[in-house]
N, CA, C and O of each residue as an XYZ file, in Angstrom:
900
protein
N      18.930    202.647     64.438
C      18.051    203.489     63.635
C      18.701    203.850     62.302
O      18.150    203.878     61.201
N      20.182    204.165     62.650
C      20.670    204.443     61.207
C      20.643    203.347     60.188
O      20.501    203.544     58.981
N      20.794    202.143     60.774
C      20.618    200.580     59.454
C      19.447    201.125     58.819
O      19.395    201.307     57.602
N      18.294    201.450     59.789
C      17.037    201.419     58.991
C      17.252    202.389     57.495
O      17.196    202.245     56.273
N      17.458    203.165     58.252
C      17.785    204.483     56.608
C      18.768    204.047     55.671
O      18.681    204.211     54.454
N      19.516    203.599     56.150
C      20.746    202.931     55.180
C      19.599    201.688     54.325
O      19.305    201.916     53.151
N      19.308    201.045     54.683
C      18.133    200.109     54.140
C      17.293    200.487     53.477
O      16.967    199.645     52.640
N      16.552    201.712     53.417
C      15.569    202.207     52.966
C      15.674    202.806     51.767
O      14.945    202.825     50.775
N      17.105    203.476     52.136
C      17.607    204.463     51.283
C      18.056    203.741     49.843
O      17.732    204.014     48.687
N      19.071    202.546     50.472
C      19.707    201.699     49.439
C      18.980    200.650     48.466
O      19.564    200.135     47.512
N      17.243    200.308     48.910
C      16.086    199.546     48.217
C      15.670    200.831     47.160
O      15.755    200.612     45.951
N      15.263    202.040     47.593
C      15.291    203.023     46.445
C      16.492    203.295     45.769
O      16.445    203.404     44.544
N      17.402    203.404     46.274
C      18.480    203.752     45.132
C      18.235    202.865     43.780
O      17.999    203.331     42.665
N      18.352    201.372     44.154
C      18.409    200.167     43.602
C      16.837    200.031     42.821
O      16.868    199.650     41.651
N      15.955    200.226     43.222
C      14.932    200.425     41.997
C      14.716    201.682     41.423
O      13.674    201.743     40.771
N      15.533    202.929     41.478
C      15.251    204.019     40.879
C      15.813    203.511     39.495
O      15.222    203.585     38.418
N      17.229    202.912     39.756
C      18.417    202.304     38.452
C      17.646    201.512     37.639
O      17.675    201.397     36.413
N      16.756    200.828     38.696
C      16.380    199.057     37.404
C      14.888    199.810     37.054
O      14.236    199.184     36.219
N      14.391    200.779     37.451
C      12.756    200.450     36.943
C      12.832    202.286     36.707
O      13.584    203.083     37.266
N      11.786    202.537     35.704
C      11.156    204.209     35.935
C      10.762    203.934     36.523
O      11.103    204.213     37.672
N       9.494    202.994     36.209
C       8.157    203.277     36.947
C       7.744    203.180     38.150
O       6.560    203.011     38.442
N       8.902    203.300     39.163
C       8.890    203.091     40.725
C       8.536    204.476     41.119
O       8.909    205.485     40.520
N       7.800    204.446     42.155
C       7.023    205.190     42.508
C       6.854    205.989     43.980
O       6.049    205.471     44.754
N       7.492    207.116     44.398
C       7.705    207.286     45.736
C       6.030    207.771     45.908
O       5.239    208.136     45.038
N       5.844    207.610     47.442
C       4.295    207.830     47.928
C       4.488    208.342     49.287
O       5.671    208.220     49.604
N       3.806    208.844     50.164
C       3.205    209.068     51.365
C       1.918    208.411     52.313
O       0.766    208.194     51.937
N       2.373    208.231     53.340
C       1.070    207.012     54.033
C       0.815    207.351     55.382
O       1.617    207.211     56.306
N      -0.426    207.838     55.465
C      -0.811    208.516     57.387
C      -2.135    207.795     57.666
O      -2.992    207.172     57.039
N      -1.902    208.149     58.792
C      -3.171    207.163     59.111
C      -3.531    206.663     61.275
O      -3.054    207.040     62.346
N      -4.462    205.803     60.888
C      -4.651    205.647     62.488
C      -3.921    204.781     63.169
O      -3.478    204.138     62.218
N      -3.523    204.347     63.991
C      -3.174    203.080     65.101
C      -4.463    202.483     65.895
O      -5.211    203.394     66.249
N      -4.885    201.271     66.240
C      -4.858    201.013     67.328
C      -4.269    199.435     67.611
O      -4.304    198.276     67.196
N      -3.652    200.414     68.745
C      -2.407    198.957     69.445
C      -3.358    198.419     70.722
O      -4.502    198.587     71.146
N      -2.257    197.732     71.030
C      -2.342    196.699     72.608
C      -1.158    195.916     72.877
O      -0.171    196.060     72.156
N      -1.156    195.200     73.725
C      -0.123    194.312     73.395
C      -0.624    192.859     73.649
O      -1.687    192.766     74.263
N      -0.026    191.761     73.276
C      -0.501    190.307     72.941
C       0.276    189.328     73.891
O      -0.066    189.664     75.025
N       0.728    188.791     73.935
C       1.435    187.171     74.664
C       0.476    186.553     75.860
O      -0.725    186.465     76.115
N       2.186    186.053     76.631
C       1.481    185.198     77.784
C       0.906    185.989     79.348
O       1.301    185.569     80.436
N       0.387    186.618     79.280
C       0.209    187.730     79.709
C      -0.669    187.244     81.047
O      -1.811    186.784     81.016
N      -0.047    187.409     81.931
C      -0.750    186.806     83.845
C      -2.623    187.826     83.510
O      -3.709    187.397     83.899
N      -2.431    188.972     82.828
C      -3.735    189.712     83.777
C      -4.035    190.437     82.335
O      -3.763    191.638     82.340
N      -4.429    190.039     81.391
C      -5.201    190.773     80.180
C      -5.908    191.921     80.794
O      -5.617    193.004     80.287
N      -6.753    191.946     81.748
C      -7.679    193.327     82.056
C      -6.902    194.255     82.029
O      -7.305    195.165     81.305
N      -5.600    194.502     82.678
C      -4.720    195.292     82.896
C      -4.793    196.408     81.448
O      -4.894    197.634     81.475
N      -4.716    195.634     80.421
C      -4.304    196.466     78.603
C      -5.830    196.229     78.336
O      -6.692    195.359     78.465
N      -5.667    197.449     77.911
C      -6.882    198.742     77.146
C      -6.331    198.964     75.539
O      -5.137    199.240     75.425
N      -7.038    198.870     74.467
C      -6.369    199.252     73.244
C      -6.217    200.798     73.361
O      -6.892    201.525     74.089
N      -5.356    201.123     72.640
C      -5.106    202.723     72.392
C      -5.080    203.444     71.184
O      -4.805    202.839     70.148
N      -5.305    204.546     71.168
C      -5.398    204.681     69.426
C      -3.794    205.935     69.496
O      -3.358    206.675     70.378
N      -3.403    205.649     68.235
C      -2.416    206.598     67.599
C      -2.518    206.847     66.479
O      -3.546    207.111     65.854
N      -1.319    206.780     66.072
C      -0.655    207.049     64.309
C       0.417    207.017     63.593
O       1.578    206.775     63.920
N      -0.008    207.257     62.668
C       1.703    206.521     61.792
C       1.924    207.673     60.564
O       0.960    208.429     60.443
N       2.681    207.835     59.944
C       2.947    208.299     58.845
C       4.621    208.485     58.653
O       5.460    208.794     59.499
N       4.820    208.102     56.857
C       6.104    208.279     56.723
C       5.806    207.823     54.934
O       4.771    207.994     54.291
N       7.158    207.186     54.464
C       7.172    207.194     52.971
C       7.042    205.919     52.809
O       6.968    205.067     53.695
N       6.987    205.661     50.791
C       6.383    204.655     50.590
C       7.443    204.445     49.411
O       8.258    205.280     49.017
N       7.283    203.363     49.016
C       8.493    203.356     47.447
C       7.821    202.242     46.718
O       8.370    201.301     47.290
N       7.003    201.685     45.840
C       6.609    201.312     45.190
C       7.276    201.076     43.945
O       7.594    202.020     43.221
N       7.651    199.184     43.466
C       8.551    198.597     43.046
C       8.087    198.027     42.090
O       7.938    196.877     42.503
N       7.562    198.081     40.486
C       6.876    197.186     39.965
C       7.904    195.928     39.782
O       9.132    195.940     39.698
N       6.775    194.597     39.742
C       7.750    193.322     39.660
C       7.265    192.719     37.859
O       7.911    192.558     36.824
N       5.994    192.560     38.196
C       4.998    191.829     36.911
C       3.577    193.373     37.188
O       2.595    193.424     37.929
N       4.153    194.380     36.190
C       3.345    194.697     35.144
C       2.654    196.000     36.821
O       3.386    196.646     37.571
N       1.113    195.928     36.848
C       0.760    196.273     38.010
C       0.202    195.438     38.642
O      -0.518    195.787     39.578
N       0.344    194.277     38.365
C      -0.129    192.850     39.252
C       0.703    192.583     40.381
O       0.254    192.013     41.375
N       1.676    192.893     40.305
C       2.732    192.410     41.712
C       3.899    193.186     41.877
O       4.492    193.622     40.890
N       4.266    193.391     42.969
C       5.154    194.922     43.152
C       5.799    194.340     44.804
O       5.327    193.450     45.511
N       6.656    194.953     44.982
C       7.308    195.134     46.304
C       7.208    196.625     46.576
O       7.284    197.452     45.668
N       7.008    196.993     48.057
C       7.120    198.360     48.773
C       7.139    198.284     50.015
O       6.331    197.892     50.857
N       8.498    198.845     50.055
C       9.176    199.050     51.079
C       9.024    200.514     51.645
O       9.184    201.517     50.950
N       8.683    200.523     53.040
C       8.000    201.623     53.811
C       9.027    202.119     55.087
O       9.704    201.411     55.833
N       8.868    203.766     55.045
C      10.035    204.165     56.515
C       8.718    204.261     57.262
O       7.883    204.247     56.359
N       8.024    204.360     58.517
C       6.872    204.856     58.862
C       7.276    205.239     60.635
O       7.704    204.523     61.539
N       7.045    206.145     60.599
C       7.117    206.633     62.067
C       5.614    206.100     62.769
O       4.601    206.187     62.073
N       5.547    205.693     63.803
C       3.981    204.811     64.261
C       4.581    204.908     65.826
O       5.696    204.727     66.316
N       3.260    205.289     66.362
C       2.724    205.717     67.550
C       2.049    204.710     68.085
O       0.833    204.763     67.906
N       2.602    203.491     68.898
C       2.039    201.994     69.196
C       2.182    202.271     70.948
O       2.403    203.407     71.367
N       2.047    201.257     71.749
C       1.414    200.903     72.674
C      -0.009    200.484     73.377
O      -0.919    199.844     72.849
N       0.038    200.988     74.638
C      -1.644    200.393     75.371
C      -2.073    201.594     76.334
O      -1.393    202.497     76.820
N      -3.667    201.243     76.462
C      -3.728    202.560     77.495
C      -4.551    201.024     78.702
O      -5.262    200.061     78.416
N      -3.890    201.585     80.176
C      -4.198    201.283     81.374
C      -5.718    200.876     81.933
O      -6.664    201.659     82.024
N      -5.721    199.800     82.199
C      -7.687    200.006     82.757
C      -7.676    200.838     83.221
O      -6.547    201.312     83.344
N      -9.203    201.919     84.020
C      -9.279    203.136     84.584
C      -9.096    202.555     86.071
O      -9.129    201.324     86.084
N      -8.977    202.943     86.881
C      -8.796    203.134     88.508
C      -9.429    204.107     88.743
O      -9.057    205.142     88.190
N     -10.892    204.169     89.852
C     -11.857    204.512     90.251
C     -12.095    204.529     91.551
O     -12.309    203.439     92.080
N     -12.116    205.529     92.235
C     -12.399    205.125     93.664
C     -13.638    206.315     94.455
O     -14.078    207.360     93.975
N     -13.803    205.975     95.170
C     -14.785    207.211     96.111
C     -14.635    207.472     97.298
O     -14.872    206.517     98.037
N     -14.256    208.625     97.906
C     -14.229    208.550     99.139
C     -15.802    209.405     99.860
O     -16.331    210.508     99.721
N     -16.099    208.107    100.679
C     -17.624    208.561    101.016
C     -17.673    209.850    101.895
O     -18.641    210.454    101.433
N     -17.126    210.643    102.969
C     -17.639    211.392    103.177
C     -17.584    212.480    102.910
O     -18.042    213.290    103.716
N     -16.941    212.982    101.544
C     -17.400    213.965    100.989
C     -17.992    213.667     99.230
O     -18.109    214.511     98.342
N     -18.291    212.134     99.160
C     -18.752    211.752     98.239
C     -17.905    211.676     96.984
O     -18.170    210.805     96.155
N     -17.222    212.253     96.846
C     -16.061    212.661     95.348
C     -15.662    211.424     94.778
O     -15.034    210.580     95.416
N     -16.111    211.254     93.250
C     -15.264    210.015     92.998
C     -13.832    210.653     92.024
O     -13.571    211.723     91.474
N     -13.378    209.783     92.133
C     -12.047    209.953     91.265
C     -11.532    208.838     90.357
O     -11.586    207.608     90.364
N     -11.028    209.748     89.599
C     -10.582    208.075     88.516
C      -9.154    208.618     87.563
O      -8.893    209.596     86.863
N      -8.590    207.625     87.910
C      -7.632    208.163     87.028
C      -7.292    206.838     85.575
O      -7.540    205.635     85.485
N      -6.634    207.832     84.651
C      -6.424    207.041     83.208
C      -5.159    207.227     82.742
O      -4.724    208.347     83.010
N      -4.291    206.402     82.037
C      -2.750    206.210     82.025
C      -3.159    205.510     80.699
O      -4.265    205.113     80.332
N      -1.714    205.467     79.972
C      -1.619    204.871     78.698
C      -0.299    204.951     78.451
O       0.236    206.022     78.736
N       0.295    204.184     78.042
C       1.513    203.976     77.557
C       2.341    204.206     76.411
O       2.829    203.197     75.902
N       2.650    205.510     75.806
C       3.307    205.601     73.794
C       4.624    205.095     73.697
O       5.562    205.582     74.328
N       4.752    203.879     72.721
C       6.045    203.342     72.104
C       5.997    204.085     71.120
O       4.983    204.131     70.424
N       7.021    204.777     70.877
C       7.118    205.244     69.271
C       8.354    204.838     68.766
O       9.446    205.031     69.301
N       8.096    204.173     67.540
C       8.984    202.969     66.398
C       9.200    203.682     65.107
O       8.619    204.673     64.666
N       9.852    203.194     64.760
C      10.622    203.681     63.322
C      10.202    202.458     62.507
O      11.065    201.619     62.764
N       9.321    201.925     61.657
C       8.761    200.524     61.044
C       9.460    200.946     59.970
O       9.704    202.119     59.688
N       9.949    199.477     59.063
C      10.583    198.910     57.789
C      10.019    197.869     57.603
O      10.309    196.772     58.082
N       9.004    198.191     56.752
C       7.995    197.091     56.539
C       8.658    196.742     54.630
O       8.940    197.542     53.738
N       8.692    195.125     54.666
C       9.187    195.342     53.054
C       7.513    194.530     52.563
O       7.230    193.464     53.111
N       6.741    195.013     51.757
C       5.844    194.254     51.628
C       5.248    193.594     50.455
O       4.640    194.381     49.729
N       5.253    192.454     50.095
C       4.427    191.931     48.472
C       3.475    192.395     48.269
O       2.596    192.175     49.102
N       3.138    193.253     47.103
C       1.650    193.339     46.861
C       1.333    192.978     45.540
O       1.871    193.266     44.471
N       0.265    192.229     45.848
C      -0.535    191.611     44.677
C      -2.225    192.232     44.541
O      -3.184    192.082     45.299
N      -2.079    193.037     43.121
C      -3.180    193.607     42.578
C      -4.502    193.325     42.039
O      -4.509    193.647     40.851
N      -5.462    192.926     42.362
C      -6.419    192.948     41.608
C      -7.586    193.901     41.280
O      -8.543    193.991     42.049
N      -7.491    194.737     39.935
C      -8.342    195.104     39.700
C      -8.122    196.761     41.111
O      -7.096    197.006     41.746
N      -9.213    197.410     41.157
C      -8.570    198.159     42.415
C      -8.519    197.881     43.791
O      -8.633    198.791     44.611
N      -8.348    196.622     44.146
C      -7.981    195.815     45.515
C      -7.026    195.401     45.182
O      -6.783    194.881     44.092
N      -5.991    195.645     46.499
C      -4.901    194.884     46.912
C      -4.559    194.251     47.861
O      -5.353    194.518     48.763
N      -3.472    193.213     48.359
C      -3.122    192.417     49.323
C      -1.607    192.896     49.149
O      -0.982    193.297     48.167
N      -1.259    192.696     50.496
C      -0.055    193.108     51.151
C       0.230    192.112     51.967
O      -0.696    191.660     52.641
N       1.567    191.537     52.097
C       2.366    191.549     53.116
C       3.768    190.756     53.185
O       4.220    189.992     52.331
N       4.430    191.188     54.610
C       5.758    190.493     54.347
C       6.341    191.002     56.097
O       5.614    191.083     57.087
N       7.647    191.245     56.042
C       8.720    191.520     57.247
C       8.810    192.927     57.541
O       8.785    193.822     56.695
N       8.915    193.074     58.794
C       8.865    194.483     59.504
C      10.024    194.802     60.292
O      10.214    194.051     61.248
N      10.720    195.598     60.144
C      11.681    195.664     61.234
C      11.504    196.892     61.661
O      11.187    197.779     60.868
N      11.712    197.168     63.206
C      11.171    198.188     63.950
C      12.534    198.996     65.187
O      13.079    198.394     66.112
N      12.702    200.040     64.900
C      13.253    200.444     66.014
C      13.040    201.268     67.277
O      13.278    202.367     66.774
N      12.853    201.452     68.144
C      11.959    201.759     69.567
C      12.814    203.143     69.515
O      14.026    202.965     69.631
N      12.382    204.512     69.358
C      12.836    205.858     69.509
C      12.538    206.301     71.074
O      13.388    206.776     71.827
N      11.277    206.070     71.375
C      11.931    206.945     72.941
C       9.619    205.962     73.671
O       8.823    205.480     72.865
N       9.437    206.032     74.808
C       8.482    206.034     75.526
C       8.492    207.040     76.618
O       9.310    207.757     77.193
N       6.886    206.706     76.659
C       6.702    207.830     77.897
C       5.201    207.566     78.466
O       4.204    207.419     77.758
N       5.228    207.544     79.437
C       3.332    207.399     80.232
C       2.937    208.515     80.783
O       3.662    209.224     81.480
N       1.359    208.823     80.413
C       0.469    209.675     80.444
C      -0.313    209.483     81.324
O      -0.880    208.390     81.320
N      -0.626    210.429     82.365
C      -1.467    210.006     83.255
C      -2.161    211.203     83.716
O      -1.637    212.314     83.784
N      -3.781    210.829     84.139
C      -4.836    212.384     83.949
C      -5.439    211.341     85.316
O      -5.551    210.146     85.591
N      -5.754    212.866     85.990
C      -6.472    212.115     86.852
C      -8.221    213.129     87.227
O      -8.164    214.299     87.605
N      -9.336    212.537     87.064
C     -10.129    213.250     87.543
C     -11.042    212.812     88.965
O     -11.239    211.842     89.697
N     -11.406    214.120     88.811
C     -12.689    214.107     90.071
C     -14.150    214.737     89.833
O     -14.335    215.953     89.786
N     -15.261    213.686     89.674
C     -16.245    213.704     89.298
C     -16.341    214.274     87.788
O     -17.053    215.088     87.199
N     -15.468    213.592     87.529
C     -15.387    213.253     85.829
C     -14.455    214.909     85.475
O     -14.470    215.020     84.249
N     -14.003    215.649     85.853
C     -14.042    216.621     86.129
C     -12.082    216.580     86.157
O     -11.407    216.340     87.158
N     -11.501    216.917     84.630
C      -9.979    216.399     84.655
C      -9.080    217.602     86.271
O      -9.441    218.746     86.545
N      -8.387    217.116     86.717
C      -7.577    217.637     87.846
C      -6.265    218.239     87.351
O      -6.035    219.421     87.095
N      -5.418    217.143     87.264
C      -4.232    217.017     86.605
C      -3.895    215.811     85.513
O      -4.500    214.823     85.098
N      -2.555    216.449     85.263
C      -2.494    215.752     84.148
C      -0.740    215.615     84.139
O      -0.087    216.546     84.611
N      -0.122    214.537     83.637
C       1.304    214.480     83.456
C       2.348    213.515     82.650
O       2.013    212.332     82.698
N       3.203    213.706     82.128
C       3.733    212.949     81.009
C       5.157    212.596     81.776
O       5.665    213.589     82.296
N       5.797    211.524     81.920
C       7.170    210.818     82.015
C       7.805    209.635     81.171
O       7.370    208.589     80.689
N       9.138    210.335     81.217
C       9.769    209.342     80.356
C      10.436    208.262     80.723
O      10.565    208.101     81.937
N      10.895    207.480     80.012
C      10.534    205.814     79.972
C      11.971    205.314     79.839
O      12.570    205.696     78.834
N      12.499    204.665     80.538
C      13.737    204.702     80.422
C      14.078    203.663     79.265
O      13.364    202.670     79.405
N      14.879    203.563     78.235
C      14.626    202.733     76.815
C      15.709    201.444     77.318
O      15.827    200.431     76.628
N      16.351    201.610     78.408
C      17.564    200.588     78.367
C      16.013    199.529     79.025
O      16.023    198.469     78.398
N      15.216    199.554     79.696
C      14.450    198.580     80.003
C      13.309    197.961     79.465
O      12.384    197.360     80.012
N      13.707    198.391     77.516
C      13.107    197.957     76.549
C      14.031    197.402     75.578
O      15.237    197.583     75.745
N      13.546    196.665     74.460
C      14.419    196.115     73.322
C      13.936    197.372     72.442
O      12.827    197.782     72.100
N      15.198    197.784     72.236
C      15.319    198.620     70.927
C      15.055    198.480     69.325
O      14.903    199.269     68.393
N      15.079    197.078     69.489
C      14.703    196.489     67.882
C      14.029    194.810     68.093
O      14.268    193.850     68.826
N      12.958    195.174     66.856
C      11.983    194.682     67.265
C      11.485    193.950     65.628
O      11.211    194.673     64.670
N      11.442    192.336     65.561
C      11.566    191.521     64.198
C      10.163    191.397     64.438
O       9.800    191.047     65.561
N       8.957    191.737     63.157
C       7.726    191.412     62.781
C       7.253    191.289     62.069
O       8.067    190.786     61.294
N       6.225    191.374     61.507
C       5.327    191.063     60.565
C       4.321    191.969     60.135
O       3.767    192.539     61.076
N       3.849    192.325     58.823
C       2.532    193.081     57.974
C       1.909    192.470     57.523
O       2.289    191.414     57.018
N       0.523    192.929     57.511
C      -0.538    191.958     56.822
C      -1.613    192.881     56.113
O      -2.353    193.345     56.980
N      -1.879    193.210     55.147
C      -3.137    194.039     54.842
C      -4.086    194.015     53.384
O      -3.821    193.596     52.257
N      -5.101    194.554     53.862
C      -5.843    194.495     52.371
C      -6.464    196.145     51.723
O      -6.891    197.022     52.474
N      -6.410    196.235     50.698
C      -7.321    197.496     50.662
C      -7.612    198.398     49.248
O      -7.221    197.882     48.201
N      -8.083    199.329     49.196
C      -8.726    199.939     47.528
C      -7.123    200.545     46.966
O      -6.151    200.349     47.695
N      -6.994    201.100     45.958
C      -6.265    201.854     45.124
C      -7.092    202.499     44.244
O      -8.197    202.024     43.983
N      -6.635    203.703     43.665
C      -6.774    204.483     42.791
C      -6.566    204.480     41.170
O      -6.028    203.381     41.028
N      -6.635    204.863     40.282
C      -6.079    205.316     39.280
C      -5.121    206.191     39.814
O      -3.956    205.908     40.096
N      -5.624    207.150     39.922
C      -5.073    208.982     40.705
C      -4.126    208.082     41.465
O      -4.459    208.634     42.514
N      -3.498    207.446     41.754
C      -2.481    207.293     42.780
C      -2.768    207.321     44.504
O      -1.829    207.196     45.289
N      -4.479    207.539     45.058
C      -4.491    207.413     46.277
C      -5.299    206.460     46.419
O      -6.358    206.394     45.795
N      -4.777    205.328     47.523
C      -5.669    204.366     48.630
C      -5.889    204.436     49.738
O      -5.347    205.280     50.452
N      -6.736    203.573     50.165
C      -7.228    203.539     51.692
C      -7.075    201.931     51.708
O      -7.367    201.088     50.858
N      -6.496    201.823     53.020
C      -6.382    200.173     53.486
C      -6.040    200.148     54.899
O      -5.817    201.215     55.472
N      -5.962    198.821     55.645
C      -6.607    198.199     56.801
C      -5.480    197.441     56.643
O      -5.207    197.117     55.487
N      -4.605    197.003     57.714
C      -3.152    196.656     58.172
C      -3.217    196.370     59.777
O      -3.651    196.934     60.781
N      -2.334    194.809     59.334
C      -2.082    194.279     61.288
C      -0.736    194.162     61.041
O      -0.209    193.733     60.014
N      -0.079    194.666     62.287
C       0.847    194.531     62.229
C       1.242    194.077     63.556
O       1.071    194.684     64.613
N       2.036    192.433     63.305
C       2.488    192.018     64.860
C       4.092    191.669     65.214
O       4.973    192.073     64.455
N       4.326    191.105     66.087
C       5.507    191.065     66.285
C       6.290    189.635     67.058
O       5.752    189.103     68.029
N       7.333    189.226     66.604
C       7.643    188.129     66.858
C       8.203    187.955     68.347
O       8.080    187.081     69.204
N       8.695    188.851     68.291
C       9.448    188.996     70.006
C       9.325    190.027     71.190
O       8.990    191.190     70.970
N       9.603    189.570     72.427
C       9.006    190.549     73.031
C       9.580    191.970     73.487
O      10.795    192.106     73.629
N       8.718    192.997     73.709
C       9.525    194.203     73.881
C      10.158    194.602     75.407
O      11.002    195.477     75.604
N       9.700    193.970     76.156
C      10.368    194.224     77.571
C      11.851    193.485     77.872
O      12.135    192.293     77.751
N      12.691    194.602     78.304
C      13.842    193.898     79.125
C      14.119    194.143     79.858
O      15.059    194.938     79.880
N      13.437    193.587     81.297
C      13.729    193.493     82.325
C      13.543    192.324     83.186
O      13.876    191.390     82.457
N      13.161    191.786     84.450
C      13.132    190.948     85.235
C      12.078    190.594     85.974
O      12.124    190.929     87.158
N      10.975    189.906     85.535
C       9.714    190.046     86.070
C       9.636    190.046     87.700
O       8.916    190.480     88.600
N      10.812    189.295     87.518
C      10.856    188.988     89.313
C      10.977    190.457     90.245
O      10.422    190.705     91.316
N      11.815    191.242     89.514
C      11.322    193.047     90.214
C      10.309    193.708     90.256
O      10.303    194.814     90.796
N       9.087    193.100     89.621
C       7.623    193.004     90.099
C       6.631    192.617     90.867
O       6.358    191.557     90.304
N       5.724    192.719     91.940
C       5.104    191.741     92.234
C       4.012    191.517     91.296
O       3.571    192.204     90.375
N       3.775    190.680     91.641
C       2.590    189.781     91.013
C       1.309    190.477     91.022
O       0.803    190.804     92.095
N       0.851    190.680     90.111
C      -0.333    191.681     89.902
C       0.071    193.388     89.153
O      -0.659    194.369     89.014
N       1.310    193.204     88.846
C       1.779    194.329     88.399
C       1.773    194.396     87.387
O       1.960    193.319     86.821
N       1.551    195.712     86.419
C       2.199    195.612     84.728
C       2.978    195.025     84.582
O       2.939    193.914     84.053
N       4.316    195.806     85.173
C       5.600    195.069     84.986
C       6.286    193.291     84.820
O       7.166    192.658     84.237
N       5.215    193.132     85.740
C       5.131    191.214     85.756
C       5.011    190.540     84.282
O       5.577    189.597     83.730
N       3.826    191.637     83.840
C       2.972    190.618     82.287
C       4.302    191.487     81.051
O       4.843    190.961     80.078
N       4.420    192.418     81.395
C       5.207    193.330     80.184
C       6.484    192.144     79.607
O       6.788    191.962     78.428
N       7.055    191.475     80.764
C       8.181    190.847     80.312
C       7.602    189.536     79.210
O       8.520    189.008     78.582
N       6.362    189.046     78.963
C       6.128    188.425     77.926
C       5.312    189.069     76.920
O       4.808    188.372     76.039
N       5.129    190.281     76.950
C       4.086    191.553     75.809
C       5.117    191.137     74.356
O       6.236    190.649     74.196
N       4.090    191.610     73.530
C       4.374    191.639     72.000
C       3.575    192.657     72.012
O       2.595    192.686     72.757
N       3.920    193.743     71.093
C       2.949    195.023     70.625
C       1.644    194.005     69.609
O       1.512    192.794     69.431
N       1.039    194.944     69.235
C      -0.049    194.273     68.554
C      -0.898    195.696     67.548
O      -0.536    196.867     67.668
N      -1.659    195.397     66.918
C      -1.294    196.949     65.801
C      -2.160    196.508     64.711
O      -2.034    195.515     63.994
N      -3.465    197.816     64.708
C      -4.166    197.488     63.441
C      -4.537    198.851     63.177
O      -5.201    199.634     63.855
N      -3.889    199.002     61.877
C      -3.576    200.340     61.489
C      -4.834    200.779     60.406
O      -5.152    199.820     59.703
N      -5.466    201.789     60.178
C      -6.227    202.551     59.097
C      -5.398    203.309     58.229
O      -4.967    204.290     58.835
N      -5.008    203.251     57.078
C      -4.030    203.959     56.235
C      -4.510    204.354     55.184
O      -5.385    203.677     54.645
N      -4.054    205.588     54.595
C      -4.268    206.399     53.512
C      -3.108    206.696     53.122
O      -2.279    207.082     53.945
N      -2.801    206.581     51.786
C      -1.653    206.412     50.979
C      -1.952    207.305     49.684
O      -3.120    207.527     49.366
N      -0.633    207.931     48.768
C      -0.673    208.588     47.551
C       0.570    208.192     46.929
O       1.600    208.337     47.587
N       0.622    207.783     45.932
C       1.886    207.378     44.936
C       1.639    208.461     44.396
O       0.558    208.965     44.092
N       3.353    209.059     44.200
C       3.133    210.346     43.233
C       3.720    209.936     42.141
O       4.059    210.844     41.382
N       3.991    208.689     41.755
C       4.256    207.977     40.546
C       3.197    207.582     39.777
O       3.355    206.934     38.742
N       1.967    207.971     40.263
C       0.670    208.081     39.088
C       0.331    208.920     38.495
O      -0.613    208.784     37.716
């Protein structure tokens, strides 16, 4: 986690020197994840919604036509669980319970953007570091929430760092604020463990070939406008 800041820190240092017109910003916004690969049982993953927010540094290259920006972003990724539903007939009660899974990452996205007019295109390399998980689980009866409970995730049976990719398009401002639409995926997978300590039909089975998966809603402000 500390490379990341050392990285982040040292791309602003380095265009504060060569450029004024670099531009620090702020960027929040929605998630929704899942995860992607070779995956035995897709039904299993439900998309989930989160969020992201963190800073922005905006690099002119050529003029306001093309720029680099490099991003710290705290993002709230994972999947939520199909529901599990059951009834027991003689007192009729159904029950169902719902689970979801939060990765929360530290993203270093470095990204090209090329301007036109007030639309832009984005993209480039992501590097990600895994801060902590935990699963959520509510259970009701006749729709009717019961309980509810949060546990944590042990991180040694995840990869801590995580090589990907950004992709996005979206409006800009004069005033310095946009709105844009961002995928963000990932090259490798996040589980480390042993599928074989699963049986077959389990999360755990498909997790060992998962890739997160990530299409973000973002709102952004350069306070360099």
């Amino acid at each position: 986690m500390k490379k990341l800041f050392i990285v982040f820190s040292f791309i602003i240092a380095t265009a504060s020197v060569a450029n004024a017109q670099s531009g620090l910003g702020i960027r929040v916004g929605a998630n929704l994840s899942n995860v992607e690969g070779d995956l035995q049982n897709e039904d299993l993953f439900e998309n989930k919604l989160g969020f992201h927010a963190g800073l922005t540094y905006n690099i002119p290259i050529v003029g306001e036509f093309f720029s680099v920006q490099p991003e710290l972003l705290y993002s709230n990724k994972g999947y939520k669980n199909s529901d599990e539903e059951y009834t027991i007939p003689l007192i009729n009660d159904t029950y169902r319970r719902e689970g979801k899974t939060n990765m929360n990452y530290l993203d270093l996205p470095i990204l090209a953007k090329i301007k036109a007019g007030p639309i832009y295109f984005e993209a480039g390399p992501q590097a990600s570091y895994l801060l902590s998980v935990n699963n959520e689980t509510e259970l009701y009866r006749n729709d009717e929430l019961q309980s509810s409970s949060t546990s944590q995730v042990d991180r040694d049976d995840m990869k801590k760092f995580e090589i990907g990719y950004a992709a996005g398009i979206g409006l800009a401002t004069t005033t310095g604020f946009s709105i844009g639409v961002r995928y963000n995926g990932s090259f490798n997978d996040f589980g480390d463990f042993n599928p074989e300590d699963f049986e077959e039909g389990e999360i755990g089975s498909d997790l060992s070939n998962a890739r997160n998966s990530v299409f973000m809603l973002t709102l952004g402000y350069n306070f360099g406008r």
